[in-house]
C-alpha positions as CSV (number, residue, x, y, z in Angstrom):
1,X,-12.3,105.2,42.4
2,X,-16.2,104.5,42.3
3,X,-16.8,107.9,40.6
4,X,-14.3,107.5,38.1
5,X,-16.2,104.1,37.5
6,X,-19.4,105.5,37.1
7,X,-18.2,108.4,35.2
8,X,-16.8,106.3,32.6
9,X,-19.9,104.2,32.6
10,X,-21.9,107.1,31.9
11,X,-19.6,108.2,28.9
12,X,-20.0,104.6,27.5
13,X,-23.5,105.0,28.0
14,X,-23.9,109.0,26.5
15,X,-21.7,107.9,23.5
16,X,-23.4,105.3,21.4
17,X,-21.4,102.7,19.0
18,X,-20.7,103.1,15.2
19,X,-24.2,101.5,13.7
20,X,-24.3,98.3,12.7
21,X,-24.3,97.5,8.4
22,X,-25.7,95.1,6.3
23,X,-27.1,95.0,2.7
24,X,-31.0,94.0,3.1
25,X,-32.1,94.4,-0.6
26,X,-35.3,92.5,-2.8
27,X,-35.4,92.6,-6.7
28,X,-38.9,94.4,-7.4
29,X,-39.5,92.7,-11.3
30,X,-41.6,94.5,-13.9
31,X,-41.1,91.6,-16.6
32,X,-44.5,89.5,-16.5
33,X,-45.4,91.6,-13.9
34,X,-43.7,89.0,-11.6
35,X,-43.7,92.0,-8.4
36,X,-45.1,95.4,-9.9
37,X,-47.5,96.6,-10.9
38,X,-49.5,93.0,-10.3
39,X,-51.2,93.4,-13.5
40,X,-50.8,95.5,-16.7
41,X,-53.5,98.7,-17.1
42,X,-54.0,99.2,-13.3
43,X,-54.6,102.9,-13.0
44,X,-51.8,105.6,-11.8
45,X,-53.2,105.4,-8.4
46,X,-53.3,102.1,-7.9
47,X,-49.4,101.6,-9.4
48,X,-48.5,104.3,-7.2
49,X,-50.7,102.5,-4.2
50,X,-48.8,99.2,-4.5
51,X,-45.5,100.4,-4.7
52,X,-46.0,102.4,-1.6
53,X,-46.9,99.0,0.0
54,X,-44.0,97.0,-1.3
55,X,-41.5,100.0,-0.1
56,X,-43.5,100.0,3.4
57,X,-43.0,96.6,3.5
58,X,-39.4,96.5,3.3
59,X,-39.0,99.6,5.8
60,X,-41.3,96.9,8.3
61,X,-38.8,94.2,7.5
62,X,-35.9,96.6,8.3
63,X,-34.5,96.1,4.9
64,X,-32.7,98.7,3.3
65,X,-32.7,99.0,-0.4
66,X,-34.5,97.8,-3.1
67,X,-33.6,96.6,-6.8
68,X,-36.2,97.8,-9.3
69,X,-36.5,96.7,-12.6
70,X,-36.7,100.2,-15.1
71,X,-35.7,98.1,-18.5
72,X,-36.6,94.4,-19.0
73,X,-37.0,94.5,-22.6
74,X,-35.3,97.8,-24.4
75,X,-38.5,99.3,-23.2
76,X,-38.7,101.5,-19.9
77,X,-40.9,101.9,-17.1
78,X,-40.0,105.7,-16.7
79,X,-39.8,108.9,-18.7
80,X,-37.6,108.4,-22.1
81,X,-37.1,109.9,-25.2
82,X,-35.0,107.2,-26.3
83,X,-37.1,103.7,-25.5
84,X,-40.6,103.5,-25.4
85,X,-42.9,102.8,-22.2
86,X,-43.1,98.8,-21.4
87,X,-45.9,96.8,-22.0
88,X,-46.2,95.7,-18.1
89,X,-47.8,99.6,-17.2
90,X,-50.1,99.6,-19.6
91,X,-51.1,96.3,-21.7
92,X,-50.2,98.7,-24.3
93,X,-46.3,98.8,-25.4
94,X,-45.5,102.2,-25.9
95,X,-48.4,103.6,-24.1
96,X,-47.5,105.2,-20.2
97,X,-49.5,106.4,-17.3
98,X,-50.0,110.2,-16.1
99,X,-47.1,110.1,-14.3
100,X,-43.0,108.8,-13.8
101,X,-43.0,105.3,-11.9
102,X,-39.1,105.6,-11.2
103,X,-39.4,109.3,-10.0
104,X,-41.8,107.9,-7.6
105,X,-40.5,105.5,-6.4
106,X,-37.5,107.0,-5.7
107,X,-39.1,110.0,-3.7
108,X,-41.3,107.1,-1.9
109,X,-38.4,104.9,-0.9
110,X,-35.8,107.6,0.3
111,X,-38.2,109.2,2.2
112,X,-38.8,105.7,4.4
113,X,-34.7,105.7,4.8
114,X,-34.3,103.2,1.9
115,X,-32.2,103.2,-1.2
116,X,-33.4,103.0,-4.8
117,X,-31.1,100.7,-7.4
118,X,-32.6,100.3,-10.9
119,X,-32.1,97.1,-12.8
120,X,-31.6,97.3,-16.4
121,X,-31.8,94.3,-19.1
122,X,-28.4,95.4,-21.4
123,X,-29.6,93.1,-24.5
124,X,-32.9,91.3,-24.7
125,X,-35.5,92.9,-26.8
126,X,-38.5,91.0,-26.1
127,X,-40.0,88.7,-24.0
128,X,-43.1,86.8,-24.7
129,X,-45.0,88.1,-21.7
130,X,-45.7,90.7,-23.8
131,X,-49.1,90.6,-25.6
132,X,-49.4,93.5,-26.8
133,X,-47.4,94.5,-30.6
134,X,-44.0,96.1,-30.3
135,X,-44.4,100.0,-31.2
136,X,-42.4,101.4,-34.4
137,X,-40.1,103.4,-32.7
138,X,-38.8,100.3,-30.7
139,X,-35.4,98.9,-31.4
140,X,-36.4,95.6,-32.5
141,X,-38.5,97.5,-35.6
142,X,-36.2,100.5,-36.4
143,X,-32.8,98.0,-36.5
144,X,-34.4,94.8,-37.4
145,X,-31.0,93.6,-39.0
146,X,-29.4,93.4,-35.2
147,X,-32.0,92.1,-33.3
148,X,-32.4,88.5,-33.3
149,X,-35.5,85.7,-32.5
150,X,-34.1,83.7,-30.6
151,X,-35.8,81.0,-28.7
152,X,-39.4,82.8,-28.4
153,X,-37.5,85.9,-27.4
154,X,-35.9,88.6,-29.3
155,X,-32.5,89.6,-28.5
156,X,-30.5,92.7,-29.7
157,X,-26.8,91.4,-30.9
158,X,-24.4,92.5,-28.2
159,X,-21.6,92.5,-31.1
160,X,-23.2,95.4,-32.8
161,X,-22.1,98.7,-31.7
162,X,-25.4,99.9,-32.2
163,X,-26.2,97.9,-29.2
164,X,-23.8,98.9,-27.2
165,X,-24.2,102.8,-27.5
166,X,-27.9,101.8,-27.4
167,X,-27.5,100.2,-23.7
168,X,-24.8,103.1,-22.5
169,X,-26.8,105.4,-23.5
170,X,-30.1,104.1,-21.7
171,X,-27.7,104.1,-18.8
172,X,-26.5,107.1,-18.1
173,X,-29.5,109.1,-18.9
174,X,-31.3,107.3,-16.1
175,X,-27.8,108.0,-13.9
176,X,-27.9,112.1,-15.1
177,X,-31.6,112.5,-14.6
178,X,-32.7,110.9,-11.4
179,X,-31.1,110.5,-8.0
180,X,-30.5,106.5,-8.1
181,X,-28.5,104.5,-5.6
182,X,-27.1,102.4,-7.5
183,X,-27.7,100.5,-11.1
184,X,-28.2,96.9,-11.7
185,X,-27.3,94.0,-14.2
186,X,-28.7,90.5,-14.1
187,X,-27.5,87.6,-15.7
188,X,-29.1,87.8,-18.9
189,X,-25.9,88.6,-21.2
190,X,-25.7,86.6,-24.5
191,X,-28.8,84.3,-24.2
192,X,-29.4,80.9,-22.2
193,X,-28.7,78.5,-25.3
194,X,-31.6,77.3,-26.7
195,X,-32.2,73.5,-27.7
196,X,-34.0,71.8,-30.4
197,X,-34.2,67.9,-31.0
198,X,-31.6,67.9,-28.7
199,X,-28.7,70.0,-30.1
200,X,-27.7,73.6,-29.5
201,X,-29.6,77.0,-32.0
202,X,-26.9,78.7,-32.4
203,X,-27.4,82.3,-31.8
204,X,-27.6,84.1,-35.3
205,X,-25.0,86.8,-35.0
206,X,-22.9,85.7,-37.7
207,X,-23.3,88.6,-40.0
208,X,-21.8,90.7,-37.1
209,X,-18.9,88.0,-36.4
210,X,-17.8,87.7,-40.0
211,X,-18.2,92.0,-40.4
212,X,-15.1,91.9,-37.4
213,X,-13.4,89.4,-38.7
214,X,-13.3,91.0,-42.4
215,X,-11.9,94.2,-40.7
216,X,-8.8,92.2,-39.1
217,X,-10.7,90.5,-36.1
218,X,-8.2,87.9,-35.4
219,X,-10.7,86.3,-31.9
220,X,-12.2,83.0,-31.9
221,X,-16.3,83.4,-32.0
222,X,-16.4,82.6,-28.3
223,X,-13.6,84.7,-27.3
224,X,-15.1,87.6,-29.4
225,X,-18.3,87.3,-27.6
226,X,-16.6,87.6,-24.3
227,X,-14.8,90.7,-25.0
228,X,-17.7,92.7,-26.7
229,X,-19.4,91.8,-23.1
230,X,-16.2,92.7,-21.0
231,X,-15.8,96.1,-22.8
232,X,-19.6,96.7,-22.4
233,X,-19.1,96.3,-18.6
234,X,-16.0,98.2,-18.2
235,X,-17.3,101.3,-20.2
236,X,-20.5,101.3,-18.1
237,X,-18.5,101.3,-15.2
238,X,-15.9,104.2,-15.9
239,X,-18.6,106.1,-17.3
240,X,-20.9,105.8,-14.2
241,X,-17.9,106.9,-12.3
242,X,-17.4,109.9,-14.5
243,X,-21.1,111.2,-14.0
244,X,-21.7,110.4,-10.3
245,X,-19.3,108.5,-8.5
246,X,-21.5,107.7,-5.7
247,X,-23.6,105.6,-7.9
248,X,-23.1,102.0,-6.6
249,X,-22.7,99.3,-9.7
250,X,-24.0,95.9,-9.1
251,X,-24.1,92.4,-10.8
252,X,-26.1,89.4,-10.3
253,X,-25.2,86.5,-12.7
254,X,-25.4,83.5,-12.9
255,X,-24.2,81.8,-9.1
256,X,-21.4,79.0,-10.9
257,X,-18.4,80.4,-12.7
258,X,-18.0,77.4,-14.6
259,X,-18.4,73.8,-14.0
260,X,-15.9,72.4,-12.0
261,X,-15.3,75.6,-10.0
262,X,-14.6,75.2,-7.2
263,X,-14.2,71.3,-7.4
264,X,-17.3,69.5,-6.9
265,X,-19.7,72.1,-8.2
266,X,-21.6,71.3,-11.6
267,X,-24.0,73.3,-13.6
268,X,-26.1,72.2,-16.7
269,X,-24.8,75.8,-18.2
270,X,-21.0,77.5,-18.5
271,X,-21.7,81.2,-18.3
272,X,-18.6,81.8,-19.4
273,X,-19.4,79.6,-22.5
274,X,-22.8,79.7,-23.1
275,X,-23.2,83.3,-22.1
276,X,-20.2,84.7,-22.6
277,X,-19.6,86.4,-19.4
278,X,-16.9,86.3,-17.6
279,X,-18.2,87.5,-14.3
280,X,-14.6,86.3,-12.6
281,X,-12.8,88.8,-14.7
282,X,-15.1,91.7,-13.8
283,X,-14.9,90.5,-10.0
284,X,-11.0,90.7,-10.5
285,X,-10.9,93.7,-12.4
286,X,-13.5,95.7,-9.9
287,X,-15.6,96.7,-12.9
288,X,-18.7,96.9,-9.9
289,X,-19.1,98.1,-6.8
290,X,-21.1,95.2,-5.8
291,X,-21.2,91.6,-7.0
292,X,-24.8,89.6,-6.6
293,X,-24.2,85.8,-7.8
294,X,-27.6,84.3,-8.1
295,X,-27.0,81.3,-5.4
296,X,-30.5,79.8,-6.4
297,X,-29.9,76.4,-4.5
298,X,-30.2,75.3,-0.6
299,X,-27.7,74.7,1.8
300,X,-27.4,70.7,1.8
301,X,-27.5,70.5,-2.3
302,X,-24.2,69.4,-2.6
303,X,-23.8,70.0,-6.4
304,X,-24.6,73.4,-6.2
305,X,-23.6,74.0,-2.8
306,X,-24.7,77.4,-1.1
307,X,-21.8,77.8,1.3
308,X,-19.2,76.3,-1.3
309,X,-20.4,78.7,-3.7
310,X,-20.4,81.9,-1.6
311,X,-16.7,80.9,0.1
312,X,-15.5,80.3,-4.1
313,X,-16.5,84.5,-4.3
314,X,-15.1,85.3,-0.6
315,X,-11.8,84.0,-2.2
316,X,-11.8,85.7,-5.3
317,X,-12.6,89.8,-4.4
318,X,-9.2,90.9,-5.7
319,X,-10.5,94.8,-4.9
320,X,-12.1,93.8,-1.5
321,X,-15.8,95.0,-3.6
322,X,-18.9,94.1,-1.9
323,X,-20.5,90.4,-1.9
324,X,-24.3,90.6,-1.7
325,X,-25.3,86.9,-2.7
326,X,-28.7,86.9,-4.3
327,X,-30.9,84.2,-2.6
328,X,-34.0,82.5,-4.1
329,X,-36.6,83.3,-1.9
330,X,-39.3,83.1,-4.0
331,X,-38.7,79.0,-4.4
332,X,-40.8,78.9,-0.7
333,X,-43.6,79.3,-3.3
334,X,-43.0,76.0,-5.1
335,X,-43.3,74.0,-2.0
336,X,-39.9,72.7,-3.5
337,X,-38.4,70.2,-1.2
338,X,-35.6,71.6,1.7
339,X,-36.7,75.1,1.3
340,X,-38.7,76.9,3.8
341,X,-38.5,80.2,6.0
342,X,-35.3,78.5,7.9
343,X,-33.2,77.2,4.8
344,X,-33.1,81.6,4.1
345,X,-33.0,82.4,7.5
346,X,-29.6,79.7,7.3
347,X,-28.1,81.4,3.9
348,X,-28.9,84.9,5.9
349,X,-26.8,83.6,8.9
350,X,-23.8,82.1,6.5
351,X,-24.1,85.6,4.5
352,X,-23.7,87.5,8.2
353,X,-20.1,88.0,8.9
354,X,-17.8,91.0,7.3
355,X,-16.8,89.9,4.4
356,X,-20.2,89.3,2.6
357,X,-22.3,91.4,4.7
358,X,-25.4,91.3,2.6
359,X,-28.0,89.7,0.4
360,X,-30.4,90.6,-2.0
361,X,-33.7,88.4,-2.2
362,X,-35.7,87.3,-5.1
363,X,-38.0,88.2,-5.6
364,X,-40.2,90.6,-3.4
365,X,-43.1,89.0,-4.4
366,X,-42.3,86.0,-1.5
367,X,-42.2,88.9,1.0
368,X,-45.6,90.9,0.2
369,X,-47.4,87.3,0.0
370,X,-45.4,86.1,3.1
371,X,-44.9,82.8,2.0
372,X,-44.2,80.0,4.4
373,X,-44.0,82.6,7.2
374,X,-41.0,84.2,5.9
375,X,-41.6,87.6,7.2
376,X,-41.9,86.7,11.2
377,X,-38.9,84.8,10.8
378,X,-36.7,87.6,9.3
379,X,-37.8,89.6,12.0
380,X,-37.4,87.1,14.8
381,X,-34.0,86.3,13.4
382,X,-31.2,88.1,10.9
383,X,-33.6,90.9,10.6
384,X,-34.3,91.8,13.9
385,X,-32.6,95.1,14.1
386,X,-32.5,97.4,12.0
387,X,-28.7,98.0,9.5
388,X,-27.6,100.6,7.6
389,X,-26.2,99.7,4.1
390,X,-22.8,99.0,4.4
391,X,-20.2,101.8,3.0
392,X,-18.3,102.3,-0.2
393,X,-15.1,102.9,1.0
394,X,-12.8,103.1,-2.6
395,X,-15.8,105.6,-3.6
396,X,-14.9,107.9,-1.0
397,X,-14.6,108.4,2.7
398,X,-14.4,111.7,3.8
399,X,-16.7,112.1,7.2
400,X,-20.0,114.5,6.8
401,X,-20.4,116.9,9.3
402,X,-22.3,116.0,12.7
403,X,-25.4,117.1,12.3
404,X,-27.7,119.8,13.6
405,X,-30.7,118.5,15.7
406,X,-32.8,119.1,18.7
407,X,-35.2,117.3,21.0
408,X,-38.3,118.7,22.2
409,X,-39.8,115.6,24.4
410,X,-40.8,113.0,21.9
411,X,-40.1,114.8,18.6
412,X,-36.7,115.1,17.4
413,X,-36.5,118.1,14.6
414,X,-33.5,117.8,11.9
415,X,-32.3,120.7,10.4
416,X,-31.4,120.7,6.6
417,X,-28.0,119.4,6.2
418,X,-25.4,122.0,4.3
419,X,-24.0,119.6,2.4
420,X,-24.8,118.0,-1.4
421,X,-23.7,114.2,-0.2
422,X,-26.3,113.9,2.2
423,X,-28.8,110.8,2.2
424,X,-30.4,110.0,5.0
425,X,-29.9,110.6,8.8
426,X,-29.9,107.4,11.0
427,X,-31.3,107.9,14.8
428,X,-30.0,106.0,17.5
429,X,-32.3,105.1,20.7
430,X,-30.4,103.9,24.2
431,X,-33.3,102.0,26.0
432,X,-32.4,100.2,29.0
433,X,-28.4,100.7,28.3
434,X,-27.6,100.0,24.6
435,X,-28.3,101.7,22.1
436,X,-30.7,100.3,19.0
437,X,-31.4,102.0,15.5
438,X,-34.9,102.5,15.1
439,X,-35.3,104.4,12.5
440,X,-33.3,105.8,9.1
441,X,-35.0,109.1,7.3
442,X,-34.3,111.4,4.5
443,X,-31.7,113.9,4.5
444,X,-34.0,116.8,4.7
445,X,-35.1,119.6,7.2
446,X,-37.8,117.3,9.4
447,X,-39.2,116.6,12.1
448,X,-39.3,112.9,13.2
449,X,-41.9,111.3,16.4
450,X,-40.2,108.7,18.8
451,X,-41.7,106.5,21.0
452,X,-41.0,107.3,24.6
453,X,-37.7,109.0,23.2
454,X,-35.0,108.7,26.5
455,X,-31.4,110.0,25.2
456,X,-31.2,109.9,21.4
457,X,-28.1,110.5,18.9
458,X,-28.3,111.4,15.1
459,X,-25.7,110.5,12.9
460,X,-25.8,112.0,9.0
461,X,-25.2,109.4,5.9
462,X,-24.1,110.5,3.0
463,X,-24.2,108.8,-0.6
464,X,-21.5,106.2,-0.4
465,X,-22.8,104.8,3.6
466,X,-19.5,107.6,5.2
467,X,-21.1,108.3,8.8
468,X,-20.5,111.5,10.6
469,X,-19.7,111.3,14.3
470,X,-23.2,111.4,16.3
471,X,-25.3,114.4,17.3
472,X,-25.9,113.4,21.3
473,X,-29.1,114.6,22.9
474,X,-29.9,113.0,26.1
């Protein structure tokens, strides 16, 4: 009886449990060089230099992904032949470094065991960070008639189907040419309504409105708006899906549906209204694989409350999609009243349970400057141990292979997986009877160091989170 006790204890022991999952993402903004690079015209070393510390960073934190910004104004902070390079590299619109930031970065961060989402602007033209004069061949010269000034910023007309082709297309050349994680939208759809002397500009896309209507539109202005929105998201999806299905979609608007959803919650904007985006319907519909509502306000704000908010998206993922709030870490900068490192720390704890799973911080800016001590805290607390990204299940789930590996003392040596949908390989370390992940690697033929390595397992990740079942070495 005792040895069939122990036996089974050492099984337990020898077989380590599935690894634990959680989305740990930043945003990593380009526009006004809010995270990277700092400044505009640092040289190629020293843009190459900070973004190796921001993605070490994150790996310290034991986050997991990161959300960086490739397109805040039609412009593009990598190679293109079809936008020219943002102002934020250089000083210079149009002007780029010796090298591609995003196939950098990319290399960088999935060589630390983190994934690389790029976050695209879909519409606005211009922002008035930029100092330097917009170059000919951008949009907002070659097709002045759709792009707009709108409140100090120029917008292209999301009615135009010039725009939309524009926007796909920016899309999916990123998706065929570099090996992203995932791709991003925030909540900038048709602009934040601008005010003056106290009533609403409206935005001047009347030319395009009264173009559908003389060709047998029969939608109201605001209904029109919505749909040209709707079927910009749907086609983005589908055709993401049609190129590489692995590629994870993601949306942050704005954190509110409407005012007055759920009961008790105001805003001073109706994003369905003022913005027309109908982020409910494209919850619903599952046009995204992941859905990041900006919930920009603390816990005991009543108004705007956090853990109203987040339940209000809980109960509305129709297709069971990811929830990966987006949490406004960056306000432990303003020395704003009932926000320090424990009101995130809270939202983290409120986010930790399997049906949100996840949350993406803003920006990562707070976590390089470690503002009110919020990196210590992580650690001590939600962040302790390290996750893996949680999987996509409705984007496939067939199990990799176990993978090939062997240990030689300390060093455990990989061997090159023989399959495409590798990503990374996740080691496992038992230390003192459980088992802890302590570290997450490329997919590659490697060799990898452990400290004072005592029975190990390797498991092999492939693109949508699938694990395989673990390679045991003791």
């Amino acid at each position: 009886m005792l040895s069939t006790i122990l036996a089974t204890t050492l099984m337990a022991q020898a077989t380590p449990p599935p690894v634990e999952r959680e989305f740990r993402a930043a945003w990593v903004a380009t526009v006004d060089n809010i995270d990277w690079p700092t400044k505009p015209g640092l040289s190629s070393d020293q843009q190459k230099l900070e973004m190796i510390r921001i993605l070490e960073r994150a790996q310290k934190l034991n986050m997991n992904a990161i959300i960086f910004q490739i397109r805040p104004s039609a412009d593009a902070l990598y190679r293109s032949k079809l936008e020219p390079w943002s102002h934020y590299l250089s000083g210079q619109a149009g002007k780029g470094p010796d090298y591609d930031p995003l196939a950098f970065a990319i290399k960088e961060a999935h060589q630390r065991g983190l994934e690389l989402h790029v976050w695209f602007n879909p519409y606005r033209a211009f922002h008035p960070a930029q100092k330097s004069p917009i170059p000919a061949d951008h949009i907002a010269n070659t097709h002045k008639d759709i792009v707009y000034s709108y409140g100090g910023y120029r917008w292209m007309d999301p009615g135009a189907k010039l725009v939309q082709d524009r926007s796909f297309d920016v899309f999916m050349d990123v998706v065929d040419r570099y090996d992203v994680d995932g791709i991003h939208i925030d909540d900038y759809f048709y602009p934040y309504p601008v005010r003056e002397s106290g009533k609403v500009v409206p935005f001047p896309d009347s030319k395009t409105y009264a173009a559908y209507k003389q060709a047998g539109g029969i939608l109201s202005l605001s209904n029109w708006r919505r749909k040209n929105v709707d079927d910009f998201i749907e086609r983005v999806y589908k055709g993401l899906k049609q190129r590489k299905a692995w590629v994870k979609f993601g949306i942050s608007p704005f954190g509110i549906y409407r005012p007055g959803i759920p009961q008790g919650i105001t805003a001073g904007v109706d994003q369905y209204e003022d913005l027309s985006a109908d982020a409910l319907k494209w919850w619903q519909e599952g046009w995204l694989d992941y859905f990041t509502p900006q919930l920009y306000w603390p816990i005991e704000q009543t108004a705007q409350s956090f853990p109203v908010l987040l339940e209000y998206w809980k109960s509305t993922n129709a297709k069971k999609r990811h929830l990966w709030p987006g949490l406004f870490t960056s306000r432990l900068g303003d020395n704003a009243p009932n926000w320090d490192a424990k009101q995130v720390v809270r939202q983290l704890q409120l986010t930790d349970e399997p049906a949100v799973n996840g949350a993406v911080h803003f920006s990562m800016k707070a976590l390089m400057n470690d503002w009110k001590g919020i990196d210590q805290a992580l650690l001590d607390g939600p962040y302790k141990e390290r996750k893996l990204v949680p999987a996509s299940p409705w984007l496939g789930n067939k199990v990799p292979p176990t993978p090939n590996a062997k240990k030689d003392g300390n060093i455990i040596i990989l061997e090159k997986p023989g399959t495409a949908d590798a990503r990374f390989f996740a080691i496992q370390q038992e230390v003192r009877g459980s088992w802890h992940l302590v570290k997450v690697v490329e997919a590659v033929g490697q060799s990898v160091v452990l400290k004072d390595a005592g029975a190990v397992a390797i498991s092999l990740i492939d693109r949508v989170g699938n694990a395989s079942a673990p390679r045991v070495l003791p």
